[in-house]
N, C-alpha and C positions, 0 to 999 in steps of 0.2 A: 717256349723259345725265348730264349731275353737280347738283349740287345746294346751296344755299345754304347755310357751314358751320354746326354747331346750336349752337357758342360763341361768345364774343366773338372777335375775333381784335383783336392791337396791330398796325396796318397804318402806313407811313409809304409818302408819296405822290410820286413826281417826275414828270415829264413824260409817260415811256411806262409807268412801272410802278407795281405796288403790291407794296409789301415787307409779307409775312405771315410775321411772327416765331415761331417756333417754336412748338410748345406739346404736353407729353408727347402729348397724343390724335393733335395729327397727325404727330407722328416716326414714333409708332405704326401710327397708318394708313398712310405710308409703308412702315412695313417688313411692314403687309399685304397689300400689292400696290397692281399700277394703280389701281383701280377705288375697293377702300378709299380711297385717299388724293384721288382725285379728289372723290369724296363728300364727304371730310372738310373738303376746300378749298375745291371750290365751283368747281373747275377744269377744263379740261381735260389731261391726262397724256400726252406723247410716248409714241412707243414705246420712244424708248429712255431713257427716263427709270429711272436717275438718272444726275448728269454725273460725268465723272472727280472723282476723290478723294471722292465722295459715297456709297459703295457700301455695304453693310448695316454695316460694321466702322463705319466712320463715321457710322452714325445712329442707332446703336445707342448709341456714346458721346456721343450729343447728348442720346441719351434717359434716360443716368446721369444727365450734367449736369443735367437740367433737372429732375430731383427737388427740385433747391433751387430754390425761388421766388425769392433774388436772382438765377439765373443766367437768368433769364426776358426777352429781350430780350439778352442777352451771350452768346446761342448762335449758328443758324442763322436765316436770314431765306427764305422761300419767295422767288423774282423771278415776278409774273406779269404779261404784256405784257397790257397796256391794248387792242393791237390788234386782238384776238379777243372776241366775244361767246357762251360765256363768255371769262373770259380762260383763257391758256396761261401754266401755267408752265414755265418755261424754262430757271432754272437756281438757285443759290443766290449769297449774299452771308451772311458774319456773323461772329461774332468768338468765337476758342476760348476766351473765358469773361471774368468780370467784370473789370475794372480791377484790375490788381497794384498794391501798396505804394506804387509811386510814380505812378500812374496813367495807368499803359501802358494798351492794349491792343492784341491783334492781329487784324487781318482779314485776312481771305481770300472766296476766291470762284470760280466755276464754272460755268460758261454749259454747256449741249447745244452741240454742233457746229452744225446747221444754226441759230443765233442766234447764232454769234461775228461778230466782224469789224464788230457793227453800234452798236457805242455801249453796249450793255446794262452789259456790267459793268463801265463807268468811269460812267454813272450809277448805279449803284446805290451803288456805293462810296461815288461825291460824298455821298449820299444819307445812308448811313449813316454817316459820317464829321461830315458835320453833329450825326447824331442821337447819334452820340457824345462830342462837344465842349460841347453841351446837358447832359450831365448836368459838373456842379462838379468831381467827383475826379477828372475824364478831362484829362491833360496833354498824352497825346500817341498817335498812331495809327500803330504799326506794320504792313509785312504784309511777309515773306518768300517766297522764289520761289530756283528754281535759273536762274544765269544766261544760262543759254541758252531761257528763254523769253519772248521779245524781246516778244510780245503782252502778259503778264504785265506787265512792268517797264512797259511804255506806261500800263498802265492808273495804275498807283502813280505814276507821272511827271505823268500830266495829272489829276490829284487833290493833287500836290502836295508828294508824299514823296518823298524824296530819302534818295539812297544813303545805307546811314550804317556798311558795314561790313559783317563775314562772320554769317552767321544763326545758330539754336543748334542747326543739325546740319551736318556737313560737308560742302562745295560747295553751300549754299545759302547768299546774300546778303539781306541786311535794308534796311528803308527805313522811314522814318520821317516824320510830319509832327506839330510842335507844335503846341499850341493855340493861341497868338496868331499861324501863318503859315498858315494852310488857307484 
């Protein structure tokens, strides 16, 4: 049974999801297990929850990040489908930290297996891609990927980034979208 979370949470809303943007308590709760984090959400928890590249290493440095109140909203995003009462979350969306110098950023993203193939993480992108061109010093929306994950590069293609070159580690490729083509 989970339970309605007991802070505010910054949600932004698309068709099938609600995006629940990071916040020290629930990384935290995440990294205390199912049940913690279900509590903290207001959700229900897979079992195999969390998705690739989201594993303690990874939530642990969400939960550095987010010491700084500007990186609030420029971390991770919870994805929970609308289609379950409560809802399920399902996977993540979010960006490794605030606008650079020239006002980059980068996203990323990571569905559970059984909710790929169905739409989720090129709406949420859309989604947060929006809610990043919304803020002024945002120029432009990168996300990298290795090029053999052809699902991957789909999603940055039907959101509107395009190839722009090799990434900033070896055999991964970068892609881009400006603020006045998205």
């Amino acid at each position: 049974m989970t339970s309605r979370p007991r802070h505010p949470l910054r949600v932004v809303e698309s068709r099938r999801l609600t995006l629940v943007a990071a916040t020290p308590e629930l990384v935290a709760a995440d990294l205390a297990g199912k049940a913690a984090f279900a509590g903290a959400l207001g959700a229900e928890v897979p079992d195999n929850w969390p998705p690739e590249f989201y594993e303690s290493t990874a939530m642990r440095w969400s939960l550095q990040q987010l010491k700084d109140p500007a990186e609030h909203g420029w971390s991770i995003w919870y994805l929970l489908t609308k289609k379950h009462d409560p809802p399920e979350v399902i996977g993540i969306c979010g960006f490794k930290g605030k606008p650079d110098a020239t006002g980059s950023v980068e996203i990323g993203y990571s569905i559970l297996k059984q909710f790929r193939v169905q739409g989720y993480a090129t709406e949420a992108v859309a989604r947060l891609v929006v809610w990043a061109f919304s803020h002024q010093n945002v120029t432009e929306v990168a996300a990298e990927t290795l090029p053999h994950l052809k699902q991957s590069i789909r999603v940055m293609e039907k959101n509107g980034l395009s190839f722009s070159g090799p990434g900033s580690e070896h055999g991964v490729v970068r892609y881009v979208v400006k603020k006045g083509s998205f």
